[in-house]
C-alpha positions in Angstrom: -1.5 -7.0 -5.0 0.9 -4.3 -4.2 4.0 -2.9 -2.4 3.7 -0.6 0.3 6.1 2.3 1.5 5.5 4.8 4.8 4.9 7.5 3.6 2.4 10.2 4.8 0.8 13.1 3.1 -0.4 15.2 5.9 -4.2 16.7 6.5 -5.6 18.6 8.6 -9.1 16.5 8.9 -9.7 15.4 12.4 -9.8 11.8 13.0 -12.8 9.5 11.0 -13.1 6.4 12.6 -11.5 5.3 16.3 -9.4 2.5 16.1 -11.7 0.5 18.6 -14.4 0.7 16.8 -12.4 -1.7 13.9 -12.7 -5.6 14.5 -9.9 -7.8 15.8 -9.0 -10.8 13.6 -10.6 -11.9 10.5 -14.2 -11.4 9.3 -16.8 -13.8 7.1 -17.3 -11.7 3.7 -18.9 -12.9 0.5 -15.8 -14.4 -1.2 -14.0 -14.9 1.8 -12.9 -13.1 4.8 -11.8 -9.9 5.3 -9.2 -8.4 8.1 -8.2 -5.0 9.3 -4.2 -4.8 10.3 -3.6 -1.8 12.1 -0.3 -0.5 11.9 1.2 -0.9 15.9 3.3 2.7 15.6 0.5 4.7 14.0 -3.1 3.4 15.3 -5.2 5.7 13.1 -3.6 3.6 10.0 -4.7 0.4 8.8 -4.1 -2.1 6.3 -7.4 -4.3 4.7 -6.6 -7.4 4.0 -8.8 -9.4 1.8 -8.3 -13.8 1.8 -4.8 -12.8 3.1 -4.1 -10.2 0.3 -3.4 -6.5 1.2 -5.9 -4.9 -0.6 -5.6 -1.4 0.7 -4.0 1.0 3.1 -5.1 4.3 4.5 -5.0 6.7 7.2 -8.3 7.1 9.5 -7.4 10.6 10.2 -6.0 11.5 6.8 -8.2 10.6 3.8 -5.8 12.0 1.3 -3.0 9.6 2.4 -2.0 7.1 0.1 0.5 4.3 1.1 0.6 2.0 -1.8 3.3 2.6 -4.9 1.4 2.2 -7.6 -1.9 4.5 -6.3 0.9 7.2 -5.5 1.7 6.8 -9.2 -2.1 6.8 -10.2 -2.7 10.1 -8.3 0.4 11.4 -10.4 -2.0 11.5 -13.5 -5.1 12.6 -12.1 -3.2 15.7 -11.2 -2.7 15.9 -14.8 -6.6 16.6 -15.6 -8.3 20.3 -15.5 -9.0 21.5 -11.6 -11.8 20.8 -10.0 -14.7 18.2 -9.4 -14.2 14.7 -11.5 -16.5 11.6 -12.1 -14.5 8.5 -11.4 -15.3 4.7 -12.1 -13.2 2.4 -9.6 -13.4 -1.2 -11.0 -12.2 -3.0 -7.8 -13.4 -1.0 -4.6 -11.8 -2.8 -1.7 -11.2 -0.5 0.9 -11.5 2.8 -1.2 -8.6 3.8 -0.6 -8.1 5.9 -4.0 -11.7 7.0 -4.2 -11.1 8.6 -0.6 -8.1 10.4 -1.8 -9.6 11.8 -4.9 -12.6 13.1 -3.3 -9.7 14.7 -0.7 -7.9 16.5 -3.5 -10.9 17.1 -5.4 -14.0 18.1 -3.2 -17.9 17.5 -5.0 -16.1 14.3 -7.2 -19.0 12.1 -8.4 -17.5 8.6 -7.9 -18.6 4.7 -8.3 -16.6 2.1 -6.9 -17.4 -1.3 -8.1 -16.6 -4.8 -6.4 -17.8 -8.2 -6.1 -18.3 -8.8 -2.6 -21.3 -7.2 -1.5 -20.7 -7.7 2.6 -17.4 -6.4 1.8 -18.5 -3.2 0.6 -21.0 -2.9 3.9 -18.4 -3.5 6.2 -15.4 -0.9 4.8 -18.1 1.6 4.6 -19.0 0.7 8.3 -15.5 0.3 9.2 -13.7 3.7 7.2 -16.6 6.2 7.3 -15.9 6.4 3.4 -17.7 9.4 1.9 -21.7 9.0 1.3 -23.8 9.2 -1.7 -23.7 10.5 -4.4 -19.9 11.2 -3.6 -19.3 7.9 -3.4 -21.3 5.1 -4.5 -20.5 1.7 -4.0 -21.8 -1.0 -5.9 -21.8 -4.6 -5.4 -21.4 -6.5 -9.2 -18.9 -7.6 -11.9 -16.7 -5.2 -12.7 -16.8 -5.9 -16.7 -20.6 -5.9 -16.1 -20.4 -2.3 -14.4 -18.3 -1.0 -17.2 -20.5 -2.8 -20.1 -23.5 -0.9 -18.6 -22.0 2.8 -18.0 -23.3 5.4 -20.6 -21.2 6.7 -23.1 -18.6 9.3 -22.1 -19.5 9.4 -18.6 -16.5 9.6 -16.3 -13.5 11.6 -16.4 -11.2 8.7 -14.9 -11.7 4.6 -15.0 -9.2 3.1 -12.7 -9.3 -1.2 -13.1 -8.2 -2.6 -10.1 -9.3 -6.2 -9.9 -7.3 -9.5 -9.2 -8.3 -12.8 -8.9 -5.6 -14.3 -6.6 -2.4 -12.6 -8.3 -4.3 -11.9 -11.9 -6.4 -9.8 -13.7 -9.9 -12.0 -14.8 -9.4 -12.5 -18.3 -12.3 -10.5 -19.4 -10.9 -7.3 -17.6 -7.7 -7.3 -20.1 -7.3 -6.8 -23.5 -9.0 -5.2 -26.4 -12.3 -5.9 -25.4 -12.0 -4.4 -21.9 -9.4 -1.8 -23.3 -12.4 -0.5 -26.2 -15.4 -0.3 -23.5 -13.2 2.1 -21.0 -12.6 4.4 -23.8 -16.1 4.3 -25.1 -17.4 5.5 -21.3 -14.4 7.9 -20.7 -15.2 11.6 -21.9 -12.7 13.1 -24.6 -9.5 14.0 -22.2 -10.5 11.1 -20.0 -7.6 9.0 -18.8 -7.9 5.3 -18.0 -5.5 3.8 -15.3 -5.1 0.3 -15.2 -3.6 -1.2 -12.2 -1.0 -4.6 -13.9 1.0 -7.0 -11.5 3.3 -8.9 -13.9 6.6 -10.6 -13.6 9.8 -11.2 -15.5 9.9 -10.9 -18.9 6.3 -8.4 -18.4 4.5 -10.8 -21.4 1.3 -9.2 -19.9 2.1 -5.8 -19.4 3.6 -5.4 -23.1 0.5 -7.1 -24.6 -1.9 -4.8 -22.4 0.1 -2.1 -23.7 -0.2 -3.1 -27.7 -4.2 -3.9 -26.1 -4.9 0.1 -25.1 -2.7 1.2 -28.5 -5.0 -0.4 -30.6 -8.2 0.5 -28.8 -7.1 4.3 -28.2 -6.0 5.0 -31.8 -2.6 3.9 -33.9 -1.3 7.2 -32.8 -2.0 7.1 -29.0 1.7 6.9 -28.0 2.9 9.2 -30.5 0.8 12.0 -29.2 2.0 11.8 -25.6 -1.8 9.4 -24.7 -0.4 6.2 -23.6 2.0 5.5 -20.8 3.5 2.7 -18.9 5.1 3.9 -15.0 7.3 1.3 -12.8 9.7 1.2 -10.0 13.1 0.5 -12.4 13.8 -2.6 -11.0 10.5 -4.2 -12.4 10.6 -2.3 -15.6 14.2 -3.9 -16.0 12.6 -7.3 -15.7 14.4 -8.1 -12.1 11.1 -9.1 -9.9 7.3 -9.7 -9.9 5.4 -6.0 -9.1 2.8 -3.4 -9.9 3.0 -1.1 -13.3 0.6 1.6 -13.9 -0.8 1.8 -17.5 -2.7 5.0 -18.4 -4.4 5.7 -21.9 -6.3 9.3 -22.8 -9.1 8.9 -24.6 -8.8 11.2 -27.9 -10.9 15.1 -28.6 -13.1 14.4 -31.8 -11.4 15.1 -34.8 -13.4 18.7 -35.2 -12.4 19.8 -31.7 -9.9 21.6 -30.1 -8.2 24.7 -28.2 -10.1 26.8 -31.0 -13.3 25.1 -30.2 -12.6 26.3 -26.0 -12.2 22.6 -25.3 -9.5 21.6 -23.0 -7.2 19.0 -25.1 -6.6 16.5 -22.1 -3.8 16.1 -20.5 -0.7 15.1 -22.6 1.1 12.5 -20.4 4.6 14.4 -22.3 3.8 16.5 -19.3 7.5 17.3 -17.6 5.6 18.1 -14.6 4.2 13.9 -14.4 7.7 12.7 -14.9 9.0 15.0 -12.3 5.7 14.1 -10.1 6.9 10.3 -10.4 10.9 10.7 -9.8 10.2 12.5 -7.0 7.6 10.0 -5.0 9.2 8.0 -1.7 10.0 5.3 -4.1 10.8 7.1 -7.7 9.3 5.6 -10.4 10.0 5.9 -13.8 7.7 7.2 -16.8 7.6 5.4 -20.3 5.7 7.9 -22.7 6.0 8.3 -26.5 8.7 6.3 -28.4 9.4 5.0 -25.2 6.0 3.4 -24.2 5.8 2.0 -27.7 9.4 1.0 -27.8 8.4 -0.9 -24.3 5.7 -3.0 -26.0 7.8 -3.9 -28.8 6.5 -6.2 -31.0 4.0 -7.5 -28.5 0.5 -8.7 -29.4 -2.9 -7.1 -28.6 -4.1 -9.5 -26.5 -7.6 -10.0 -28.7 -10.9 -10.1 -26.5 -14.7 -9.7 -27.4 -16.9 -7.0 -26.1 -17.6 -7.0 -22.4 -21.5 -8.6 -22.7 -22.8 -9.8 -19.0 -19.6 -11.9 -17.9 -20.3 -14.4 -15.4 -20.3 -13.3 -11.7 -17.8 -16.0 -10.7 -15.3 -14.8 -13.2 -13.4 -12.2 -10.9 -14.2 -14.2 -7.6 -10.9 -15.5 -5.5 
């Protein structure tokens, strides 16, 4: 579910997996199949497609590489947050293609990565020698399930990254879903939410007015909720990938003078400049702006995430 520009981000890591060693043509997976494209002028990178869809791109030899837009844009905000290690809940594993990068840029990360297809997730660790437990721990369930059962403030970062065919399941959107990331994101925690919508954005505006009202009436205000796009989709001219982010709120007795760090303020000049400045620029709606984008649409109103049905995020 996403456009995809060459671009490289160079490492010196020697080479994970050989090209042979990847299989030819597609393969049976849970939900599906599953094939690896390898790109015919650079070998080491490949493409994993799942029924058909690109679902992820990286380099063999270069685990901080990231191809797709909107990841690039992701990895824009995760720069934002305090150096060092991070605990990260990927709703949507595929090929791991984020997780593989963050645990590049940020060595010791405690990460889960969450999908449906369980013979899925044996294969791409088979296939892209993806880093081992507890680094990276891959877990074959629901994603709205996986997020209903993760203990209070316990990651640093929830990315949702799920599609059923070119949509988000139903129970992965709204105020429901939007409430349960907060609740299991630690105070400066940012949630990224991954939102393929097309002319006039209906869906993104409502998830927008969805993570205002479940991060706090003064979320966009205080520089914690953005929307980032390539112009031509924010200005409604074709169907693509925005980037949502929200940062959960310190309590109301915290603070600098309390030591704590305040989480990053998405105001930043150094994201904006981060996201202008990618192969394909992108462009940053924060503040008035973000609130101006979702106008006068409506929260889209869901219940708590309670032990959805397995089917409900299948293809």
């Amino acid at each position: 579910m996403a456009r995809r520009t060459a671009r490289r981000r160079p490492s010196s890591s020697a080479p994970l997996t050989l090209p042979g060693e990847l299989p030819v043509g597609p393969v049976p997976i849970s939900t599906g199949t599953a094939e690896v494209v390898r790109d015919p002028d650079s070998p080491q990178r490949v493409t994993l497609h799942v029924n058909g869809v690109p679902s992820s791109s990286l380099d063999l030899a270069d685990p901080g590489f990231l191809d797709f837009e909107y990841m690039q844009q992701m990895a824009a905000f995760v720069a934002l947050l305090p150096a060092g290690p991070l605990r990260v809940l990927h709703l949507g594993a595929a090929g791991s293609a984020f997780a593989r990068h963050v645990e590049h840029e940020r060595p010791g990360s405690r990460q889960l990565g969450v999908d449906l297809d369980a013979r899925l997730l044996e294969l791409v660790r088979e296939w892209f020698a993806l880093p081992r437990s507890p680094l990276l721990r891959l877990r074959a369930d629901d994603a709205g399930r996986a997020l209903a059962s993760a203990r209070d403030a316990s990651y640093d970062v929830v990315v949702r990254d799920v599609f059923a065919g070119d949509r988000t399941p139903a129970h992965l959107v709204g105020t429901g879903f939007a409430a349960e990331a907060r609740r299991v994101l630690r105070p400066g925690g940012v949630l990224l939410v991954n939102c393929a919508d097309r002319p006039p954005l209906t869906m993104a505006r409502r998830e927008v007015a969805s993570l205002a009202q479940a991060f706090g009436p003064h979320a966009a205000a205080s520089g914690r909720l953005a929307a980032v796009a390539e112009p031509a989709i924010l200005k409604g001219r074709r169907y693509g990938n925005l980037v949502l982010a929200a940062v959960r709120e310190l309590p109301a007795d915290a603070g600098q003078d309390a030591g704590q760090d305040a989480g990053p303020d998405l105001r930043d000049p150094r994201l904006g400049r981060a996201l202008r400045t990618l192969a394909v620029p992108a462009t940053l709606l924060v503040g008035d702006d973000a609130a101006t984008f979702a106008g006068t649409a409506q929260p889209l109103d869901t219940p708590p995430l309670e032990n959805p049905p397995l089917e409900a995020s299948a293809p």
